[in-house]
py3Dmol code that shows the C-alpha trace and the ligand (Angstrom):
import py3Dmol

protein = """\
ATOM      1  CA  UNK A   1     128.118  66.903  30.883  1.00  0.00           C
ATOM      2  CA  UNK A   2     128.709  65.086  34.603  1.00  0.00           C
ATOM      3  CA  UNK A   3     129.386  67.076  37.782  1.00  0.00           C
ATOM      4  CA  UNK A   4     132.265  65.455  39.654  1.00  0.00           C
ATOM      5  CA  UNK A   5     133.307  66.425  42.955  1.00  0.00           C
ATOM      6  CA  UNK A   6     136.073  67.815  43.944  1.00  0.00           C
ATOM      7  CA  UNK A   7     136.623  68.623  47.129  1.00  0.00           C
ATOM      8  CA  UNK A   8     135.060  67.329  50.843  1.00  0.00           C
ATOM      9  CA  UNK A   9     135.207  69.309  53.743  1.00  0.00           C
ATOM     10  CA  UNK A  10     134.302  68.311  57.368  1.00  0.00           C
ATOM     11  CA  UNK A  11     133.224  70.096  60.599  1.00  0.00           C
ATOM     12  CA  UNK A  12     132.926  69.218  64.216  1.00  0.00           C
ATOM     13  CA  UNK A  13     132.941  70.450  67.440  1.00  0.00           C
ATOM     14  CA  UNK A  14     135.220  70.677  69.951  1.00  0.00           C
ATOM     15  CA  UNK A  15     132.783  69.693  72.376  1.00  0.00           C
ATOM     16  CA  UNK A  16     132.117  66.183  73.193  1.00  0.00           C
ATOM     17  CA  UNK A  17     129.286  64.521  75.015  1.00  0.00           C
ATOM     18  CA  UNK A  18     129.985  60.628  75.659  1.00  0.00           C
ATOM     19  CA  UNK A  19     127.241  58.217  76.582  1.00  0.00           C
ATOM     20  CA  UNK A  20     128.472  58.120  80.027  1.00  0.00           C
ATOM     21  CA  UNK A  21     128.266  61.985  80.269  1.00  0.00           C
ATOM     22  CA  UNK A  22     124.697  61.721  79.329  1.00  0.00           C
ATOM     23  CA  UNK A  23     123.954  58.606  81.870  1.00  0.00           C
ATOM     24  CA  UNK A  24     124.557  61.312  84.239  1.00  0.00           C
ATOM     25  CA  UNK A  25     122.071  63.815  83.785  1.00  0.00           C
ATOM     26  CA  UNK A  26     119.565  60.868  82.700  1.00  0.00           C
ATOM     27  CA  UNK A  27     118.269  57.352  83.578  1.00  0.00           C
ATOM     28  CA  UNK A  28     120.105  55.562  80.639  1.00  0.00           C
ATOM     29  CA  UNK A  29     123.526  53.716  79.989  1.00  0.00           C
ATOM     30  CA  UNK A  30     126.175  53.800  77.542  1.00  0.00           C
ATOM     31  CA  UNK A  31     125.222  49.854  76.979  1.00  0.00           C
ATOM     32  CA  UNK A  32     121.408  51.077  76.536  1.00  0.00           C
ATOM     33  CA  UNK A  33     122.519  53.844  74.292  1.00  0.00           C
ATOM     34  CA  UNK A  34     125.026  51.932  72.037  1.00  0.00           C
ATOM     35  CA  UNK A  35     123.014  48.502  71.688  1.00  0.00           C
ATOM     36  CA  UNK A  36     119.555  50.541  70.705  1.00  0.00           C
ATOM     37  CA  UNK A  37     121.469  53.156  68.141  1.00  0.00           C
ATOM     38  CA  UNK A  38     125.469  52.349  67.710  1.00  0.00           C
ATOM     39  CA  UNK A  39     126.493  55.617  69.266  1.00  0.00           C
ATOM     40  CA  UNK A  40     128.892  55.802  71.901  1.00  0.00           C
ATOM     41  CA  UNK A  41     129.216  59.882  71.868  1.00  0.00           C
ATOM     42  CA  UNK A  42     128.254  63.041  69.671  1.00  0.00           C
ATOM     43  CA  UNK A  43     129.751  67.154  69.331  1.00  0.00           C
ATOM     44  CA  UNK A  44     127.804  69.999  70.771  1.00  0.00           C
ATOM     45  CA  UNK A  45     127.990  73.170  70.742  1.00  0.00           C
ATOM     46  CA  UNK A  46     128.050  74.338  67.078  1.00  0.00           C
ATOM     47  CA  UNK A  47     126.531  77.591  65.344  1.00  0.00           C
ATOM     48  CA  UNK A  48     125.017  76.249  61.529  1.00  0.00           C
ATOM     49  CA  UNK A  49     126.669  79.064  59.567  1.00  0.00           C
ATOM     50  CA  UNK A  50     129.904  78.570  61.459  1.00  0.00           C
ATOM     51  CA  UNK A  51     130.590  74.827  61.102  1.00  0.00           C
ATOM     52  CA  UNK A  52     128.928  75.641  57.313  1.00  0.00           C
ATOM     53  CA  UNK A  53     131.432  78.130  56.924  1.00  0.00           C
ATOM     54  CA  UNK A  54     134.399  75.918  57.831  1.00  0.00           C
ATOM     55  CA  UNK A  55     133.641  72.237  56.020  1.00  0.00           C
ATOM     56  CA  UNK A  56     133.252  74.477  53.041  1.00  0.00           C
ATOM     57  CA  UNK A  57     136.634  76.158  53.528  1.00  0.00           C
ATOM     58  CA  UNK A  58     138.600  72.725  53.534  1.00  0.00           C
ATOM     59  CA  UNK A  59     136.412  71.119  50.523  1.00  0.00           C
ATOM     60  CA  UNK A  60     136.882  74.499  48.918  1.00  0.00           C
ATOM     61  CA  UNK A  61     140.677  74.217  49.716  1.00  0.00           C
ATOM     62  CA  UNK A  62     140.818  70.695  48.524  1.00  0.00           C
ATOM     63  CA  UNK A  63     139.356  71.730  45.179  1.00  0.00           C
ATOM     64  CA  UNK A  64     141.546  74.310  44.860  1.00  0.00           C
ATOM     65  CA  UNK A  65     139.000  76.469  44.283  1.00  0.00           C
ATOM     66  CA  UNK A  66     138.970  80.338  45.784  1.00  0.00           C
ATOM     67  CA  UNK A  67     135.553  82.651  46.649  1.00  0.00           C
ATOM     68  CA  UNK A  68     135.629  83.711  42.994  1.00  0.00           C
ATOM     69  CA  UNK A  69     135.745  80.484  41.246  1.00  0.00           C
ATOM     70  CA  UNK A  70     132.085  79.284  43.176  1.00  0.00           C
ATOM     71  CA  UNK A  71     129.424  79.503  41.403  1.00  0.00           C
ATOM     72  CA  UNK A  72     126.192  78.525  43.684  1.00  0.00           C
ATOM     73  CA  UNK A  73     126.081  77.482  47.225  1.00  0.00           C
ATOM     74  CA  UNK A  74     123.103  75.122  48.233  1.00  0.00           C
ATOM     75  CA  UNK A  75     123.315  75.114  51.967  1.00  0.00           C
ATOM     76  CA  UNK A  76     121.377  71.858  53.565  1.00  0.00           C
ATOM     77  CA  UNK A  77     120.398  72.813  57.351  1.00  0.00           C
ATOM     78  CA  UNK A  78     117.566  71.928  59.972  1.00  0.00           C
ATOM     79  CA  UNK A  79     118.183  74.124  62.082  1.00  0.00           C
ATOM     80  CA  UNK A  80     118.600  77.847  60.213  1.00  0.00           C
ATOM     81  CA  UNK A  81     120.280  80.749  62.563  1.00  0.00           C
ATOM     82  CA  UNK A  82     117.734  82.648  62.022  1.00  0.00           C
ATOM     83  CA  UNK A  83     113.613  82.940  60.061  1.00  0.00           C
ATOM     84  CA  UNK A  84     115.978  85.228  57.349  1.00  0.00           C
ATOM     85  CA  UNK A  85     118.043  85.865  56.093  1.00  0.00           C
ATOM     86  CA  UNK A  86     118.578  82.386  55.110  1.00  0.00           C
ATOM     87  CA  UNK A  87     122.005  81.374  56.361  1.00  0.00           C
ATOM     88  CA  UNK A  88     123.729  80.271  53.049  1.00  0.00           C
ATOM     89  CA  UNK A  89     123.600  84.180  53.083  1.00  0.00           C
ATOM     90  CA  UNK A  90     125.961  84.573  56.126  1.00  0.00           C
ATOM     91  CA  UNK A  91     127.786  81.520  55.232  1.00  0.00           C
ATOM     92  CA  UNK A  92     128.464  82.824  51.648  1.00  0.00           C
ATOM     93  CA  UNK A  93     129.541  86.292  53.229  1.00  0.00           C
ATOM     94  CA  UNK A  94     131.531  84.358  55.981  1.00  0.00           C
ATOM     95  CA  UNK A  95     133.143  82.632  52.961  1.00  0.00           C
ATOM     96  CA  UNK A  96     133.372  85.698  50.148  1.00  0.00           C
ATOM     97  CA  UNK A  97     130.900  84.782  48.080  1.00  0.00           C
ATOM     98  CA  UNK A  98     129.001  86.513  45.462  1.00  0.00           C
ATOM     99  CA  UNK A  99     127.449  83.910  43.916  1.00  0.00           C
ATOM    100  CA  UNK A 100     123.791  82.734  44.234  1.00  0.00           C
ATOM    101  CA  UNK A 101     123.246  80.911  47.936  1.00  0.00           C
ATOM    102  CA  UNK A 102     120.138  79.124  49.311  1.00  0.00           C
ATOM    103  CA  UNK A 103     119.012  77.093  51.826  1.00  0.00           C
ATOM    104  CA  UNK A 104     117.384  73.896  51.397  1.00  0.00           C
ATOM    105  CA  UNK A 105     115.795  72.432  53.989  1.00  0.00           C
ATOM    106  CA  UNK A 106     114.332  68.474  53.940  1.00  0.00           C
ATOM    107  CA  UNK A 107     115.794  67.686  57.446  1.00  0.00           C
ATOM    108  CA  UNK A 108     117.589  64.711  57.519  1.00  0.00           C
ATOM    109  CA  UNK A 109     117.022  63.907  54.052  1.00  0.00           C
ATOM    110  CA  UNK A 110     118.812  66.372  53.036  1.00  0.00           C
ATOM    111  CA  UNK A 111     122.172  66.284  51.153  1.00  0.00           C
ATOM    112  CA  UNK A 112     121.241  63.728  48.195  1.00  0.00           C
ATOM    113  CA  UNK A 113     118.273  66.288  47.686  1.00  0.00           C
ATOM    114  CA  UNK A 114     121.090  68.969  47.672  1.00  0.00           C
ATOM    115  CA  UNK A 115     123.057  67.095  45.280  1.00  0.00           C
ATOM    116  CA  UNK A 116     120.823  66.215  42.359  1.00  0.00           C
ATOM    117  CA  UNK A 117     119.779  70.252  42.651  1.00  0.00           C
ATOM    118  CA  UNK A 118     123.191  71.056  42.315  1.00  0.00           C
ATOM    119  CA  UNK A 119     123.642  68.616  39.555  1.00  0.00           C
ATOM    120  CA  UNK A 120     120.205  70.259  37.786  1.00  0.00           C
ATOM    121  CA  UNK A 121     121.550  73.630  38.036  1.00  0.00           C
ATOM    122  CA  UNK A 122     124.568  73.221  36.302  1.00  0.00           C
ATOM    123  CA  UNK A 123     123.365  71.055  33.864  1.00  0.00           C
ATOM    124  CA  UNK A 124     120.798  74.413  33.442  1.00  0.00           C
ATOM    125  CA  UNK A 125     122.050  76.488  29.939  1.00  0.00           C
ATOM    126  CA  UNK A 126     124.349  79.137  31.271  1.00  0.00           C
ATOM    127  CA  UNK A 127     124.186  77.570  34.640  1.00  0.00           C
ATOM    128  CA  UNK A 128     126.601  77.432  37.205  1.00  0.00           C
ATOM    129  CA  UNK A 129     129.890  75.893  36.928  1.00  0.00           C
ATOM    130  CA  UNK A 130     131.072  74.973  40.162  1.00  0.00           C
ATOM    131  CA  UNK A 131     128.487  74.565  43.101  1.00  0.00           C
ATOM    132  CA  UNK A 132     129.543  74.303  47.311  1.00  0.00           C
ATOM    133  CA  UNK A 133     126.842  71.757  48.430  1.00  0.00           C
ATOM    134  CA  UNK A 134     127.030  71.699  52.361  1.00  0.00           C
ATOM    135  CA  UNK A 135     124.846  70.325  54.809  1.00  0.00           C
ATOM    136  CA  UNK A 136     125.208  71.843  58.461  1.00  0.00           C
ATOM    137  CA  UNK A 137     123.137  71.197  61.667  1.00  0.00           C
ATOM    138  CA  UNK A 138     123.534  72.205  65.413  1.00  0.00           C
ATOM    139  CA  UNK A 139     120.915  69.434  66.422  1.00  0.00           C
ATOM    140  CA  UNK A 140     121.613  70.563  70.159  1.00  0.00           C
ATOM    141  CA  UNK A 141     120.283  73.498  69.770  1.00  0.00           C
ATOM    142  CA  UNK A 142     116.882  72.135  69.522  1.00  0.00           C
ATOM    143  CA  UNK A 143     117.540  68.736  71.200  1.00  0.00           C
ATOM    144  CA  UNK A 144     115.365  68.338  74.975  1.00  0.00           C
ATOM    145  CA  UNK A 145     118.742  67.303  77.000  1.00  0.00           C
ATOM    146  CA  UNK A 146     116.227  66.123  79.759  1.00  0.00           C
ATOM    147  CA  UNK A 147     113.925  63.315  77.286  1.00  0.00           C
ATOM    148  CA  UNK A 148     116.174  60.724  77.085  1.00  0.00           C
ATOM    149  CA  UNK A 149     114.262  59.353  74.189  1.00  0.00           C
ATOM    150  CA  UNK A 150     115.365  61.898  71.772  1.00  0.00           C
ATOM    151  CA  UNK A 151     118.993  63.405  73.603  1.00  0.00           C
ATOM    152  CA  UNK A 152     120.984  59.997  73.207  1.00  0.00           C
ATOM    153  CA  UNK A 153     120.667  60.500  69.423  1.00  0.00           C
ATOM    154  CA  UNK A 154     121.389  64.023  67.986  1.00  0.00           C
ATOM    155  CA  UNK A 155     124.482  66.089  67.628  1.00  0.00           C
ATOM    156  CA  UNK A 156     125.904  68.778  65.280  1.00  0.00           C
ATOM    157  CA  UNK A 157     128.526  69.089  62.459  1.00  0.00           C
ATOM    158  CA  UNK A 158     128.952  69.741  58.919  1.00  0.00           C
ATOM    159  CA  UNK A 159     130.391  68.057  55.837  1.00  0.00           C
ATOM    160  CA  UNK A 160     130.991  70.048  52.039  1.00  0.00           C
ATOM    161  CA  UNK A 161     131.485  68.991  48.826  1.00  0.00           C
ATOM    162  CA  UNK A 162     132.342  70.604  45.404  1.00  0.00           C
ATOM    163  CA  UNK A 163     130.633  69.985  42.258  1.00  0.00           C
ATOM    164  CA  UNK A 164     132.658  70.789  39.431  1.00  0.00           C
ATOM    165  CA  UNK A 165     131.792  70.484  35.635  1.00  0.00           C
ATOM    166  CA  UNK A 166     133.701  67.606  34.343  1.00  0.00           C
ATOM    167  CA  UNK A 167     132.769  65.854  30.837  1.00  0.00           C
ATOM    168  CA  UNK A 168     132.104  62.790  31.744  1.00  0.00           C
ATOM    169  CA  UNK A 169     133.198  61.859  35.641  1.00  0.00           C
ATOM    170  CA  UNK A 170     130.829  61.994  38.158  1.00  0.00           C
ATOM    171  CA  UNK A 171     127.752  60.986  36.209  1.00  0.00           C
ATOM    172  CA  UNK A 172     124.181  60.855  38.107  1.00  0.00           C
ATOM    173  CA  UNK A 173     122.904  57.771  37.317  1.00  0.00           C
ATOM    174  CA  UNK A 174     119.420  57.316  38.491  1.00  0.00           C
ATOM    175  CA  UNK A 175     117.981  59.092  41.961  1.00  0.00           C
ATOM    176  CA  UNK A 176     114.237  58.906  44.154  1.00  0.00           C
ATOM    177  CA  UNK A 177     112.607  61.007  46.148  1.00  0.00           C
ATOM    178  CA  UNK A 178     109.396  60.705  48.312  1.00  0.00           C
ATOM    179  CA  UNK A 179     107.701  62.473  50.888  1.00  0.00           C
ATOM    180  CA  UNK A 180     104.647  61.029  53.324  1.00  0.00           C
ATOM    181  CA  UNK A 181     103.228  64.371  54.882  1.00  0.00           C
ATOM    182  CA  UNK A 182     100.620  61.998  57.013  1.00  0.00           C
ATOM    183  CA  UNK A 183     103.689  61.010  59.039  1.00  0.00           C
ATOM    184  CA  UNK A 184     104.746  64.327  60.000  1.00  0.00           C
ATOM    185  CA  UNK A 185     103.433  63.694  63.783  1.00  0.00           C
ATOM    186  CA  UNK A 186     106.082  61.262  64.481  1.00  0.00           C
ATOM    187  CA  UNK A 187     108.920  63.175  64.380  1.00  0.00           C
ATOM    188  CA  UNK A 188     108.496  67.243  64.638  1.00  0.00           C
ATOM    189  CA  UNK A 189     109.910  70.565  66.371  1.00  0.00           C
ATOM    190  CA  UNK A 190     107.807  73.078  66.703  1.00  0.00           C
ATOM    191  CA  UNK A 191     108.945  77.013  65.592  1.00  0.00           C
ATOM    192  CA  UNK A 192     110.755  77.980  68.700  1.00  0.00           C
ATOM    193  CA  UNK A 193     110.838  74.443  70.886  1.00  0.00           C
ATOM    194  CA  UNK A 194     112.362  70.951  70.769  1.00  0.00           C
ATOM    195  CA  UNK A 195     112.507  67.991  68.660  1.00  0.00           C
ATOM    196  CA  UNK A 196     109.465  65.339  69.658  1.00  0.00           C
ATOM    197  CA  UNK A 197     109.532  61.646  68.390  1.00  0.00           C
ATOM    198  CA  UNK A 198     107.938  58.553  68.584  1.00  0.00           C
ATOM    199  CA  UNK A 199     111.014  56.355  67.814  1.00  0.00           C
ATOM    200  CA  UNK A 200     109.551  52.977  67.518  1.00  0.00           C
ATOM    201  CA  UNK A 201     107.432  53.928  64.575  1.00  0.00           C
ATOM    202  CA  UNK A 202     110.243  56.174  63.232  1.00  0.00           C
ATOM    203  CA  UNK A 203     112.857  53.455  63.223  1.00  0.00           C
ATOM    204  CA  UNK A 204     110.058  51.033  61.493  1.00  0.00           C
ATOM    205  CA  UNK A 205     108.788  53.582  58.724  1.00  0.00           C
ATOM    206  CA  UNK A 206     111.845  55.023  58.069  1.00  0.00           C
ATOM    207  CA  UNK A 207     113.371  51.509  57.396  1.00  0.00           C
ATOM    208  CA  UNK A 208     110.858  50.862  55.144  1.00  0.00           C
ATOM    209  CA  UNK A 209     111.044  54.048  52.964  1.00  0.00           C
ATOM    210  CA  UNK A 210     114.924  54.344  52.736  1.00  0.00           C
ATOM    211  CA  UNK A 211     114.877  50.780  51.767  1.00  0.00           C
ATOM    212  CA  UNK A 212     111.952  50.821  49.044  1.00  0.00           C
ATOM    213  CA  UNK A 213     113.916  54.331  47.841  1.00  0.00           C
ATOM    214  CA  UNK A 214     117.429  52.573  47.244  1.00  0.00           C
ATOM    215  CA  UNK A 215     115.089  49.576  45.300  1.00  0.00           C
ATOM    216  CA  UNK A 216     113.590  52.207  43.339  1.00  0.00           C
ATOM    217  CA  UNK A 217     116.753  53.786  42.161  1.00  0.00           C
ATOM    218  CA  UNK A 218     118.955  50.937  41.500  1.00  0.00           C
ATOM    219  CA  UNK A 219     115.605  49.617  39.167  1.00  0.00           C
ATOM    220  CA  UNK A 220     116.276  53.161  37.601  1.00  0.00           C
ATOM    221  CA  UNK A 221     119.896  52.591  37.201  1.00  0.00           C
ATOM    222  CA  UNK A 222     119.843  48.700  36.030  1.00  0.00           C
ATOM    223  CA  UNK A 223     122.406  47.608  39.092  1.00  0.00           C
ATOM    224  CA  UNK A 224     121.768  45.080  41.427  1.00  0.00           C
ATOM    225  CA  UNK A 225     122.656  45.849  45.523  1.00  0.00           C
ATOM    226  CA  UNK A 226     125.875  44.257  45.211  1.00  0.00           C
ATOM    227  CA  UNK A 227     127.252  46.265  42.316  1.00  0.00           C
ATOM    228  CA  UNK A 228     127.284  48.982  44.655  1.00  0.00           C
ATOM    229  CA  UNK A 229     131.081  49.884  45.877  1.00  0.00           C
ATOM    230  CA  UNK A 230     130.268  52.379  48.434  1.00  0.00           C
ATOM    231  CA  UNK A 231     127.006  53.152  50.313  1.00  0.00           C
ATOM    232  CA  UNK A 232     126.279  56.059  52.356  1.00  0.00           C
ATOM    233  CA  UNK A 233     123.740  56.076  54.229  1.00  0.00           C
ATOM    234  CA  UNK A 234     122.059  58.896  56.550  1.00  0.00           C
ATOM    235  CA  UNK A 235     123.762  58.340  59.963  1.00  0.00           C
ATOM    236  CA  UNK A 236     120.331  57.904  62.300  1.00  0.00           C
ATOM    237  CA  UNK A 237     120.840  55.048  63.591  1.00  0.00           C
ATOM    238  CA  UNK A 238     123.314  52.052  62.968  1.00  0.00           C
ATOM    239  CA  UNK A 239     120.535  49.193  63.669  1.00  0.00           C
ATOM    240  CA  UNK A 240     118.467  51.706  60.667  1.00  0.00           C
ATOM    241  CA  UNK A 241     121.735  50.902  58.536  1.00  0.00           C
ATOM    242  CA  UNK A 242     121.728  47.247  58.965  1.00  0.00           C
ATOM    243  CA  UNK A 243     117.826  46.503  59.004  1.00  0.00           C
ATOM    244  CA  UNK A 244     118.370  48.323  55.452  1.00  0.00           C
ATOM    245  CA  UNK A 245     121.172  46.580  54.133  1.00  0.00           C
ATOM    246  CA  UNK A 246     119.789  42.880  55.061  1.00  0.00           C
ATOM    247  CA  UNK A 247     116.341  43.990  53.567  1.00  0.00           C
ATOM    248  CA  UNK A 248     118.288  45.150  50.119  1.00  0.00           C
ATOM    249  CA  UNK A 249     120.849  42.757  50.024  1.00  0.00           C
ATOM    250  CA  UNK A 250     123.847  45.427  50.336  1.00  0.00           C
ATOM    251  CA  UNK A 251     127.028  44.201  52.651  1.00  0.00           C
ATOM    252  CA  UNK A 252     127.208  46.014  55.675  1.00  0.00           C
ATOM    253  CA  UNK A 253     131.078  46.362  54.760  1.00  0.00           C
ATOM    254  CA  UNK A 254     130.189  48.502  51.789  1.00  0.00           C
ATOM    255  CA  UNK A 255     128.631  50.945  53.951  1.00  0.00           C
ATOM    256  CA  UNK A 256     130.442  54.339  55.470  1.00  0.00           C
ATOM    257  CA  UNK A 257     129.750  55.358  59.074  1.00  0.00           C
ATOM    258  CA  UNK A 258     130.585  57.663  61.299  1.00  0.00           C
ATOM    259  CA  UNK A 259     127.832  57.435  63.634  1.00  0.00           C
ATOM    260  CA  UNK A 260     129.351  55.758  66.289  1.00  0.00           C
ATOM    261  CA  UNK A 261     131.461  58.993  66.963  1.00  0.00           C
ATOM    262  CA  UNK A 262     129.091  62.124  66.043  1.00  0.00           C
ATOM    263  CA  UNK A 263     125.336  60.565  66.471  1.00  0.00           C
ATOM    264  CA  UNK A 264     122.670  61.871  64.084  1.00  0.00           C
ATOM    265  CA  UNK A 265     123.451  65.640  62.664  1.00  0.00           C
ATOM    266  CA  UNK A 266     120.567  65.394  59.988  1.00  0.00           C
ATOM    267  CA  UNK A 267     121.902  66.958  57.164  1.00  0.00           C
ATOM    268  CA  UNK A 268     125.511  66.326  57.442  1.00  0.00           C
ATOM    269  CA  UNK A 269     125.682  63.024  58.234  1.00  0.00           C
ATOM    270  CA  UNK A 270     125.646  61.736  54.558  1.00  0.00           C
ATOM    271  CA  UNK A 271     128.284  64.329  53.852  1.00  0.00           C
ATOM    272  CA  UNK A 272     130.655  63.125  56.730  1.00  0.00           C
ATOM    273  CA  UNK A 273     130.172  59.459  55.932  1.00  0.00           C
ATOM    274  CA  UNK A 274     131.302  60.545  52.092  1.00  0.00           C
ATOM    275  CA  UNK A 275     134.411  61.851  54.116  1.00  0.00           C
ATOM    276  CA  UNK A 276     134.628  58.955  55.744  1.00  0.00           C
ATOM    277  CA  UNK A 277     135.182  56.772  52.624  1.00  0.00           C
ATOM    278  CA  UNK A 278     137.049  59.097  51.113  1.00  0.00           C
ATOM    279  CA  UNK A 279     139.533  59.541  54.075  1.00  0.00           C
ATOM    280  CA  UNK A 280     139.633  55.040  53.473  1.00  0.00           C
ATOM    281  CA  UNK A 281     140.517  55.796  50.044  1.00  0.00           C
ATOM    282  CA  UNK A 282     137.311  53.637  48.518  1.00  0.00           C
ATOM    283  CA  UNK A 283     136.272  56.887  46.512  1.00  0.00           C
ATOM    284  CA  UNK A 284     138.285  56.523  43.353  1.00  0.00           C
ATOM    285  CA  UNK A 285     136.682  57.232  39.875  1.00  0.00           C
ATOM    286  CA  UNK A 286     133.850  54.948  37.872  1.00  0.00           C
ATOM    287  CA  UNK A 287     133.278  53.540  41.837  1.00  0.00           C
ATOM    288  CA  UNK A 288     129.286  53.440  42.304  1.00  0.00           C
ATOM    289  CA  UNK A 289     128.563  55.482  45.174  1.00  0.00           C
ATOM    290  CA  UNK A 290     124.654  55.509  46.721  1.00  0.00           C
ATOM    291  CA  UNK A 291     123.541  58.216  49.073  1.00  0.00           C
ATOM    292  CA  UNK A 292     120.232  56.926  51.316  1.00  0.00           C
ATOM    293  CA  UNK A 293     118.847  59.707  52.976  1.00  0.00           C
ATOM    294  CA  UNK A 294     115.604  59.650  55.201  1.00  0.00           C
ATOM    295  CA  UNK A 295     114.217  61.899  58.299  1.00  0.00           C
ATOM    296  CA  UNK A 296     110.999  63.843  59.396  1.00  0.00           C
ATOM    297  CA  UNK A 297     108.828  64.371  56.854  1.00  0.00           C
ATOM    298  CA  UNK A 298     108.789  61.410  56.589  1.00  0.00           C
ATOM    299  CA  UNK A 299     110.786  62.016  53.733  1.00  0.00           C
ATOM    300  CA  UNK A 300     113.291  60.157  51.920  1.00  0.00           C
ATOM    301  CA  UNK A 301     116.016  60.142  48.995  1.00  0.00           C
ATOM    302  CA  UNK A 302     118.520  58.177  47.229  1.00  0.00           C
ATOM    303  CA  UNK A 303     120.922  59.126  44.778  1.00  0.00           C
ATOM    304  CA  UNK A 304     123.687  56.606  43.004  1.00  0.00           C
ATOM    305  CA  UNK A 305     126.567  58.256  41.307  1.00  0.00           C
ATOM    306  CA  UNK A 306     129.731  57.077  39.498  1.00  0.00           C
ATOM    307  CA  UNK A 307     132.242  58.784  41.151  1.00  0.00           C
TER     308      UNK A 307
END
"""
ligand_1 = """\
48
COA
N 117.818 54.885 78.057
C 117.248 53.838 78.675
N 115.987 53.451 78.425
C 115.299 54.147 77.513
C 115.838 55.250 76.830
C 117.163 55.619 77.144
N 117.771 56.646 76.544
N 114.912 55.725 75.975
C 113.832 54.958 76.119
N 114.046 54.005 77.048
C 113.138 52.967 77.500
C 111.702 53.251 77.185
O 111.135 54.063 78.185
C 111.095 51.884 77.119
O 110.847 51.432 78.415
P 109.484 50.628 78.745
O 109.584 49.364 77.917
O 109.595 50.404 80.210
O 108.369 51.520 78.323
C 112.208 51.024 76.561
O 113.426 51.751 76.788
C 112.051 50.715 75.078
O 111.776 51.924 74.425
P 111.587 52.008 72.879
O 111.348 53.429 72.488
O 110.607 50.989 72.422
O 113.077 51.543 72.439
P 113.633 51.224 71.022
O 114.257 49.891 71.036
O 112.621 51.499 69.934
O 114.804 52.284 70.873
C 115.205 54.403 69.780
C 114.514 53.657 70.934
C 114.831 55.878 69.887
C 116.703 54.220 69.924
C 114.714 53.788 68.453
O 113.327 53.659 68.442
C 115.129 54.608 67.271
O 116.296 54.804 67.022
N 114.150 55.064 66.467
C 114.450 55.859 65.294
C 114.782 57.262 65.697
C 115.461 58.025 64.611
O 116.315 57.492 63.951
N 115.086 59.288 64.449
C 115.670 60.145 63.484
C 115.254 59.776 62.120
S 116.044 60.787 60.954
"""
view = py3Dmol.view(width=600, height=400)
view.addModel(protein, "pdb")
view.setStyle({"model": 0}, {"cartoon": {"style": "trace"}})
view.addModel(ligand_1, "xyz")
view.setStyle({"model": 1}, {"stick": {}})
view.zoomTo()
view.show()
């Protein structure tokens, strides 16, 4: 048995804050902005379960799937609406579900940890069938829009997918997954109060990981770096995405990003990027598709797939 998916949904919104909007309330520059991270603007403004609640709707929509035909909803989010219930709960009820919902919550690292438990649990006897794997995060909502260190970076959105049963599309091929608990003091938010960062170390550590993790599972998998058709990376930072690819040995060209446009939404920038590739038609079947996730933790996670 694989798990295929079926269906991607996306999730942004309306409201846009450019570089140049933010070089207004702060001393920085759209040229300081774009040259340190490769993002020129991000979306503010969302609620988690409602952005959830609408990717989901369009991947379930692409699927073809209705509220009865989901079986599990793993819900990736940083930034819950509330200490409980968890909010797969009011996205499942925003949705009509009746099906088992949880959240999952490895910050930025999230989504290929969402996938392979997705994959697990319907690989489980009697398991599930058809799983809604979203991640959604309203970063604003616990970004500092007066430390210009941290504000340039974040924004909110969602991206879906739908795992489906399939006998043999959409096979898992080899995933890793780390966490260094020691490095939790470089990137944090507090219960209650905003995200804190030292970025230097950040961008150097998290290179490191996300890069050793790909290694690790393309070892796993027996494929070099440039047997991979599409890479996905977690949207952080684009200078992140190419320290990582030179160290590896991936072409930049084979990576998906959408960073540029939406800035770092932790959990659902892998999903949007999948969009992304999908929307430029390079996710067709027996492609081999990595996911590279990393964030506070530190934690990191990397997943390859046939598609
Ligand atoms: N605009 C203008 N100047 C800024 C600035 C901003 N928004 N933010 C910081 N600076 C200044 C600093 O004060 C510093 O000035 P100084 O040299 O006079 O002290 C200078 O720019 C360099 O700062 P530094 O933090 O060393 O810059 P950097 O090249 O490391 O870039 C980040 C900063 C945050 C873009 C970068 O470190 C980064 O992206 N780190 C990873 C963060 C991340 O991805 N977090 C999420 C992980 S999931």
């Amino acid at each position: 048995m694989t798990a295929r998916i079926t269906g991607l949904g996306t999730f942004l919104p309306a409201e846009t804050v450019t570089n140049d909007d933010l070089a207004r309330r702060m001393d920085t520059s759209d040229e300081w902005i774009r040259s340190r991270s490769g993002i020129g603007a991000r979306r503010v403004g969302g609620r988690t379960a409602q952005m959830a609640t609408a990717a989901a709707a369009e991947a379930m929509q692409q699927a073809g799937l209705t509220a009865d035909q989901i079986d599990f909803l793993v819900l990736c989010t940083t930034t819950p609406e509330k200490t409980f219930p968890a909010t797969s709960a009011l996205v499942a009820d925003a949705l009509g579900l009746r099906c088992g919902a949880m959240d999952l919550n490895v910050v930025c690292a999230g989504f290929p940890y969402g996938y392979v438990t997705a994959y697990g649990l319907m690989l489980t006897p009697g398991g599930p069938e058809r799983v809604l794997l979203v991640g959604s995060d309203a970063m604003s909502s616990i970004v500092d829009w007066d430390d210009r260190s941290t504000a340039i970076l974040f924004g909110d959105g969602a991206g879906a997918a739908v795992l489906e049963r399939h006998p043999s599309q959409g096979e898992l091929l080899a995933a890793d997954f780390g966490v260094n608990g020691e490095l939790a003091p470089i990137l944090y938010c507090d219960l209650g109060d905003k995200i804190k960062m030292e970025g230097r170390e950040v961008f150097k550590r998290a290179v490191r990981a996300v890069s050793r993790s790909v290694e690790v599972t393309l070892e796993k998998a027996g494929l070099a770096p440039t047997d991979l058709d599409v890479v996905l990376p977690h949207q952080a930072n684009m200078r992140i995405i190419e320290a990582m690819c030179d160290r590896i040995g991936i072409p930049l060209e084979r990576t998906f990003n959408v960073i540029e446009q939406t800035g770092n939404t932790s959990s659902a920038s892998i999903p949007l990027a999948m969009a992304a590739a999908d929307r430029a038609g390079a996710l067709a079947p027996d492609r081999l598709v990595l996911m590279a996730g990393f964030g506070a933790g530190l934690a990191w996670g990397s997943v390859v797939i046939r598609w």
